[in-house]
C-alpha positions in Angstrom: 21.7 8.3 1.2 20.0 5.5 -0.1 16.2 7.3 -0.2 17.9 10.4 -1.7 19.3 8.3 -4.5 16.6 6.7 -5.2 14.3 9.7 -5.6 15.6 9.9 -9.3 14.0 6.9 -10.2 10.8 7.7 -11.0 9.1 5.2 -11.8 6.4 3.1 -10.5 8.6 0.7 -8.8 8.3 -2.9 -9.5 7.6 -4.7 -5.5 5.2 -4.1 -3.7 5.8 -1.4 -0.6 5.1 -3.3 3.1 4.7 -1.5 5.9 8.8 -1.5 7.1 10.1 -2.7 10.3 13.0 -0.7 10.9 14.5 2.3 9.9 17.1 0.9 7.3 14.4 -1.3 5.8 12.2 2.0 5.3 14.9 3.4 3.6 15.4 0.6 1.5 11.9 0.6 0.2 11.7 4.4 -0.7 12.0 3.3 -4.2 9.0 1.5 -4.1 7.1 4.6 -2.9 4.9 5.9 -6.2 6.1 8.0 -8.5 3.9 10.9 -7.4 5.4 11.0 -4.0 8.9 11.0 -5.7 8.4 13.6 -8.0 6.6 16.3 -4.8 10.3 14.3 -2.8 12.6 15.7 -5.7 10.7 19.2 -5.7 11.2 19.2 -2.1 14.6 18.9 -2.1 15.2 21.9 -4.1 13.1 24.0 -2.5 14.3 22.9 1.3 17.7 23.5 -0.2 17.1 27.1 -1.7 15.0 28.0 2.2 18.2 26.5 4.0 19.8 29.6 2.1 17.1 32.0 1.6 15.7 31.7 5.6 20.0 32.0 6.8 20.6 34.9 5.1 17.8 36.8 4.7 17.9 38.8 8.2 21.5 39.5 7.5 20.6 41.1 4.1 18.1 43.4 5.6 20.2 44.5 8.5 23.1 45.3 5.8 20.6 47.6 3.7 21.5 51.4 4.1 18.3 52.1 5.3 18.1 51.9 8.9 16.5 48.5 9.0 16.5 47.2 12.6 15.3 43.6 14.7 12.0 45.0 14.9 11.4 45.8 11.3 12.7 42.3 10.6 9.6 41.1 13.1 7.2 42.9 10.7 8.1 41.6 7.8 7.7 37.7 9.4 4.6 39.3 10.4 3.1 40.5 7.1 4.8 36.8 5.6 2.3 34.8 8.2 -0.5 37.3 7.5 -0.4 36.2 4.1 -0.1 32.5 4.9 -3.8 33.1 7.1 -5.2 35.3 4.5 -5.2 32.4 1.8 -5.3 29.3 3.8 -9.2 28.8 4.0 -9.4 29.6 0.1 -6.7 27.3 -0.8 -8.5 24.4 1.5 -11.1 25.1 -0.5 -9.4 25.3 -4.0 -7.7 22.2 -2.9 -11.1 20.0 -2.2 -12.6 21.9 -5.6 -9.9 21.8 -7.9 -7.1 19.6 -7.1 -4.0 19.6 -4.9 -1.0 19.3 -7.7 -2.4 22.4 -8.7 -2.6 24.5 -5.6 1.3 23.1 -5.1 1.8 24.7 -8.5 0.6 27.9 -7.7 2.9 28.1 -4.2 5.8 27.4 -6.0 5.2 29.8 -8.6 4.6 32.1 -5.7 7.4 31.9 -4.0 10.2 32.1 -6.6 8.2 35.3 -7.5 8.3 36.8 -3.7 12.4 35.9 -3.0 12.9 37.8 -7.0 10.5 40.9 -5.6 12.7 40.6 -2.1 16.2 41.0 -4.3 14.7 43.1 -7.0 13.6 46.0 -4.4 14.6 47.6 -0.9 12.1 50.0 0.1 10.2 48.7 2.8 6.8 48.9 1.1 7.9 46.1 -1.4 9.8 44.5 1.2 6.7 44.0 3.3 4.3 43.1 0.0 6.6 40.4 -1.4 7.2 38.8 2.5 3.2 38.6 2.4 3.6 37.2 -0.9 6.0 34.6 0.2 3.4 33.7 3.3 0.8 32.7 1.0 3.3 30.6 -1.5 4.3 28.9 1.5 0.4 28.4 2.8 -0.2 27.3 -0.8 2.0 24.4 -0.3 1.6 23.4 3.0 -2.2 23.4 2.8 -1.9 21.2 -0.5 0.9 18.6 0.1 -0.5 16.5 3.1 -3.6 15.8 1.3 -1.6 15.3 -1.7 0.1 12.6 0.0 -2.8 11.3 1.7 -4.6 10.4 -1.9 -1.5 8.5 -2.8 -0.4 6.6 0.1 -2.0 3.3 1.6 -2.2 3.2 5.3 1.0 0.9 6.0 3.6 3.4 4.3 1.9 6.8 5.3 3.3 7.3 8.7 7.0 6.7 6.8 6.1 8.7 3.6 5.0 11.7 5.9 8.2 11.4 8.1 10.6 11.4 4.6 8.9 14.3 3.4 9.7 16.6 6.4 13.4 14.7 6.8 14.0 15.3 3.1 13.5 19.0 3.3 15.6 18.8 6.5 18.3 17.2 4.9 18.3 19.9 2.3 17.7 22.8 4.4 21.5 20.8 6.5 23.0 21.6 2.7 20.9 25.1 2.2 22.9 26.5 5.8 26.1 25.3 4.8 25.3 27.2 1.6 24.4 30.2 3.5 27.3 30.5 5.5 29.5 30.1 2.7 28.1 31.4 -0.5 28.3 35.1 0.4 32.3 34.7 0.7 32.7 32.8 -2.1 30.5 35.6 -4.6 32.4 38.6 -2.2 35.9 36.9 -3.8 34.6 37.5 -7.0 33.3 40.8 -7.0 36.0 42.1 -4.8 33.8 43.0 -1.9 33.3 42.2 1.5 31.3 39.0 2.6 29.0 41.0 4.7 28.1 43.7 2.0 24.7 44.0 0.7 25.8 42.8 -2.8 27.5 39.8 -1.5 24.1 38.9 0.5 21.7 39.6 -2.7 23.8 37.6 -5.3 24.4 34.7 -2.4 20.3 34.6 -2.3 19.9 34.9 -6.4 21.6 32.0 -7.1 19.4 30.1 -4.7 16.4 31.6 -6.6 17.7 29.8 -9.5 18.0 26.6 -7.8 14.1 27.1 -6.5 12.8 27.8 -9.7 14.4 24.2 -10.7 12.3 22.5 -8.4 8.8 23.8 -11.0 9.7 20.9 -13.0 8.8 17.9 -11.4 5.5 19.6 -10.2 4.5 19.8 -13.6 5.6 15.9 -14.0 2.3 15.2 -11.3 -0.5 13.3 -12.0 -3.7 14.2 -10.9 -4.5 12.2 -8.3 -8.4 11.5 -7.9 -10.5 11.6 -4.5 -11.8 8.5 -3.3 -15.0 7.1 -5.4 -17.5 7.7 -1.9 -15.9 11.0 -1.3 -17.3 14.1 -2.8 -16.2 18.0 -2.2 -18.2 19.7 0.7 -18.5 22.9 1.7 -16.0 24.1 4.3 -19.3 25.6 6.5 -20.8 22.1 6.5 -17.5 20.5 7.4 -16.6 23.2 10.1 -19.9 22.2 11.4 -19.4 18.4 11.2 -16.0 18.7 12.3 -15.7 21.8 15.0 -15.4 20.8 18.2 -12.7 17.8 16.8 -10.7 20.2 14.7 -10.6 22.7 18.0 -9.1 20.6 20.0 -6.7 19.1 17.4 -5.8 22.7 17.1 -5.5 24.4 20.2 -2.0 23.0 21.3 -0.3 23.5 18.1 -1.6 27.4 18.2 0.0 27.8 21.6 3.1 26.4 20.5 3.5 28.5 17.1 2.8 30.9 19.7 6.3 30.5 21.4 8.2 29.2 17.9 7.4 32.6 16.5 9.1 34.4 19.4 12.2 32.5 19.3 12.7 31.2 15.7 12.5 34.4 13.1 15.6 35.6 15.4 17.9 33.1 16.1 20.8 33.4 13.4 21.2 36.9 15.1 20.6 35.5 18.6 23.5 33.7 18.0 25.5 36.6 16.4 25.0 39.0 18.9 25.1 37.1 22.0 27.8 35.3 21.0 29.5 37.7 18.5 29.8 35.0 15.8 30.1 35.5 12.2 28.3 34.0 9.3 30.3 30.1 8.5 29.7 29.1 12.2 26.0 29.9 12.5 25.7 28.3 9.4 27.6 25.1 10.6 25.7 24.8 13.8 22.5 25.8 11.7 23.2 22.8 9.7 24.1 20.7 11.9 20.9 21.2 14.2 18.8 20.3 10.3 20.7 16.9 10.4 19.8 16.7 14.3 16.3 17.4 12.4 16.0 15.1 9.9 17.5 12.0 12.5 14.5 12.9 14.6 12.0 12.7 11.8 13.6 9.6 10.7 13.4 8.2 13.8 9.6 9.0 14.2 8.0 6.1 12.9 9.9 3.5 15.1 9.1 5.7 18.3 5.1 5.4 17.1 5.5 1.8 16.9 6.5 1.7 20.4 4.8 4.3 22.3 1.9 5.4 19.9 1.7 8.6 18.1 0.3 11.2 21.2 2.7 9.7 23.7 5.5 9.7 21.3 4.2 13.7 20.6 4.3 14.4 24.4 7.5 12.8 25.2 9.6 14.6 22.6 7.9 17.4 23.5 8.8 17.8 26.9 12.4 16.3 26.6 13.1 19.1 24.5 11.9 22.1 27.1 15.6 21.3 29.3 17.3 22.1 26.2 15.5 25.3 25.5 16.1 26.7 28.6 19.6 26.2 28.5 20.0 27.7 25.1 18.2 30.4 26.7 20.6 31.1 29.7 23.0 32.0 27.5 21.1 35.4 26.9 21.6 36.2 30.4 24.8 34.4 31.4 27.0 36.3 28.3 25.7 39.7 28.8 26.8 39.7 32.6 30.0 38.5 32.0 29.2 35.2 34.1 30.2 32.8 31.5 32.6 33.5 28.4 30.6 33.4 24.9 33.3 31.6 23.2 32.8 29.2 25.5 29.2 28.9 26.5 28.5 29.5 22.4 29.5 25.6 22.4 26.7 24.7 25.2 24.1 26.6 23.5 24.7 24.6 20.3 24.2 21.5 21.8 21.2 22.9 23.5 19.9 24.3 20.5 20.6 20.8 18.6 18.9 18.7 20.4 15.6 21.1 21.0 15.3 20.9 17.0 15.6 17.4 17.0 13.4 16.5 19.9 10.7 18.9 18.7 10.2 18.5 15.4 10.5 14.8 15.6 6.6 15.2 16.6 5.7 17.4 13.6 5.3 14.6 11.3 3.8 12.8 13.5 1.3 14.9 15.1 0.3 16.0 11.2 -0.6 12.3 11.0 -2.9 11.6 13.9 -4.9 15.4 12.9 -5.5 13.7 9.2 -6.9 10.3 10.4 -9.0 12.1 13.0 -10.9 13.4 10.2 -12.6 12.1 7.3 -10.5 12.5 4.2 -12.9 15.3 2.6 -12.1 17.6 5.5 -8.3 16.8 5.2 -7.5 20.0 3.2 -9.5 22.0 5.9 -7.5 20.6 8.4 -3.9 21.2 7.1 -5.6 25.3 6.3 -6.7 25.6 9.9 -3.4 24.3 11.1 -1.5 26.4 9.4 -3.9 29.2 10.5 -3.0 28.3 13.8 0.6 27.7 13.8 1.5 30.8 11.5 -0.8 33.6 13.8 2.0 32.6 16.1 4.7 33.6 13.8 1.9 37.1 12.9 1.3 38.2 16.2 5.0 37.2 18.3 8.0 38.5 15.8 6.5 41.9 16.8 7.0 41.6 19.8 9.7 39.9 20.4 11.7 42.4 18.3 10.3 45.3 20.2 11.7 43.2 23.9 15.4 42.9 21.5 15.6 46.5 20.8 13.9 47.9 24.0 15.8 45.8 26.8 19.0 45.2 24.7 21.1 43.6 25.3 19.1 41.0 27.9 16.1 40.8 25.1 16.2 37.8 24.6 16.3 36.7 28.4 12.1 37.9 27.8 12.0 36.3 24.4 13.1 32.7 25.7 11.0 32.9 29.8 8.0 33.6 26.9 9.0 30.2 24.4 9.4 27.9 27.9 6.2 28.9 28.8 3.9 28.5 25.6 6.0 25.4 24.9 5.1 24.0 28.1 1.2 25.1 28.0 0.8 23.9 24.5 2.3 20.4 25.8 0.4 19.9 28.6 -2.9 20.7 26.6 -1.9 17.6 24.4 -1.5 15.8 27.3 -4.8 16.4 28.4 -7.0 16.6 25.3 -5.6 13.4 23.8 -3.6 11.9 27.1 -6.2 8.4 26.8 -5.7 8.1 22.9 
């Protein structure tokens, strides 16, 4: 509570940040972090609140359009949202090394309150699939430009923190986005005198977490530029790719495998959970939110793990703790269909399950973002974070196809295919980390 209080003081901070030695003393120093990384930490929190909303409902607003809208059409639009995210992430690397990062942060966020207004605004599916692609590329925007953002104003001893409050800040506020989710469509059904599941209630639930996005503009325009390095000039992305090829390959490979299996799985698991189990909107929500606070502990929790083990062993080890849990929350695909276990009551197990997978594996994300960015030399940094997302989002292109196609074609066991397909990426993209960067 303390680092999210102190993110509205934004000034420069008047001690002088040490590398911290515990959790509690990390938080305790976040006001000392500079006031750039506060301002891109309060923007943050808007925006991971208005995705916590925007990301529960928005499969549930299709699927309550009078159009015949179905799983699979759902896995098209996630796959024309990662197109665009691939289309623009080179260019942004290199808007990013030629003009600056605040900038290209800018842009995304202007981007993305413009494709969740286009989302609302029309239903056919040809705008439908043009303002998800539009979304893809505000989302590359800002992924691409943040790390390097941070990078330029961090020192070495606070990085490893700064990066693991960034990603447990937007957790935190995705935890507060779900609970919004699952509850604003009820509360705006009361006052229009419909039904919490109507398409009205779903699209003014969503609008007033456009509003709260747009709010989260104003402290990107509060940035400073932040200049490069004196001995560090802009170089073409063909002369880096040849510098840095076979390095950026491998730091690459693994996380392609496993956007591989996240893409499956995680554009479909608020209706995994409602059809399997036969759950309405609060719950999800609750467990939803509860899983982002199972999130952000793990991400919190990063840093002292590094300490310990080291950042690659700390990357594996989460890693494969968190492949037990997936196939348990699996299971439940086959184990409720058959009538082998009740849903009501095996819905309970599969929260668990599903908690502590999203805890365990994104408490490497951070972490693993980390040791890619000071593998490189900072003027290949941007290139990196483009590439990455490259990687990890032709997962989420290529798999939400399918894995709608195995929902609708082998209902109701689809997802028994969809989850034997996540253990198995996961588990290959694991290993390759083992045995790329095992000795490191």
């Amino acid at each position: 509570m303390v680092g999210v209080v102190s993110l509205c003081c934004l000034g420069e901070g008047v001690g002088k940040l040490s590398a911290p030695t515990s959790f509690l003393s990390a938080v305790r120093q976040v006001r000392y972090f500079p006031r750039n990384v506060k301002l891109l930490f309060l923007s943050a929190a808007f925006s991971g609140l208005s995705f916590g909303v925007f990301q529960f409902l928005f499969n549930f607003y299709i699927l309550s359009l009078s159009r015949g809208y179905d799983e699979q059409f759902i896995g098209t639009l996630q796959t024309v949202s990662s197109l665009g995210a691939i289309m623009v992430a080179l260019p942004i690397a290199w808007l990013v090394e030629r003009w600056s990062p605040r900038k290209a942060l800018i842009t995304g966020a202007v981007l993305s309150v413009s494709s969740v207004a286009g989302v609302l605004l029309f239903e056919s599916a040809a705008a439908l699939l043009f303002f998800r692609m539009l979304g893809g590329m505000s989302i590359a925007s800002q992924n691409v430009a943040r790390a390097p953002f941070l990078m330029r104003n961090t020192s070495d001893d606070d990085r490893q923190w700064v990066f693991s409050f960034s990603f447990g800040l937007m957790t935190i506020a995705g935890f507060v986005g779900n609970l919004l989710g699952g509850q604003a469509p009820t509360w705006v059904s009361r006052v229009i005198d419909a039904g919490p599941t109507d398409t009205i209630s779903y699209r003014l639930a969503m609008a007033l977490m456009a509003l709260l996005l747009s709010c989260g503009l104003f402290p990107l325009f509060s940035l400073r530029e932040s200049p490069r390095k004196k001995d560090v000039k802009p170089a073409r992305i063909i002369d880096l790719l040849r510098e840095h090829g076979r390095t950026l390959i491998r730091l690459l490979t693994p996380p392609l495998i496993i956007g591989l299996g996240a893409g499956t799985m995680m554009p479909f698991m608020n209706i995994y959970f409602r059809n399997i189990y036969e759950k309405p909107d609060p719950p999800i929500a609750m467990l939803f939110a509860i899983g982002a606070v199972g999130m952000a502990i793990g991400q919190f929790f990063g840093p002292p793990l590094v300490e310990r083990l080291g950042k690659i062993k700390s990357v594996l080890v989460s890693q494969y703790a968190s492949v037990p849990f997936l196939i348990l929350l699996g299971s439940g695909a086959y184990l409720v269909p058959t009538g082998l276990v009740s849903a009501n009551v095996f819905f309970y197990v599969a929260a668990f399950a599903y908690i502590m997978r999203l805890a365990l594996m994104n408490l490497a994300n951070p972490i693993y973002q980390t040791f890619m960015l000071e593998t490189v030399s900072e003027d290949a940094q941007a290139l990196t974070m483009s590439l990455s997302a490259i990687s990890f989002q032709f997962g989420w292109f290529l798999m939400p196809q399918i894995s709608g196609w195995l929902q609708v074609k082998f209902e109701p066991f689809g997802f028994v295919y969809v989850f034997s397909i996540v253990v198995a990426l996961y588990l290959l993209g694991t290993t390759m980390q083992w045995v790329l960067f095992g000795r490191e």
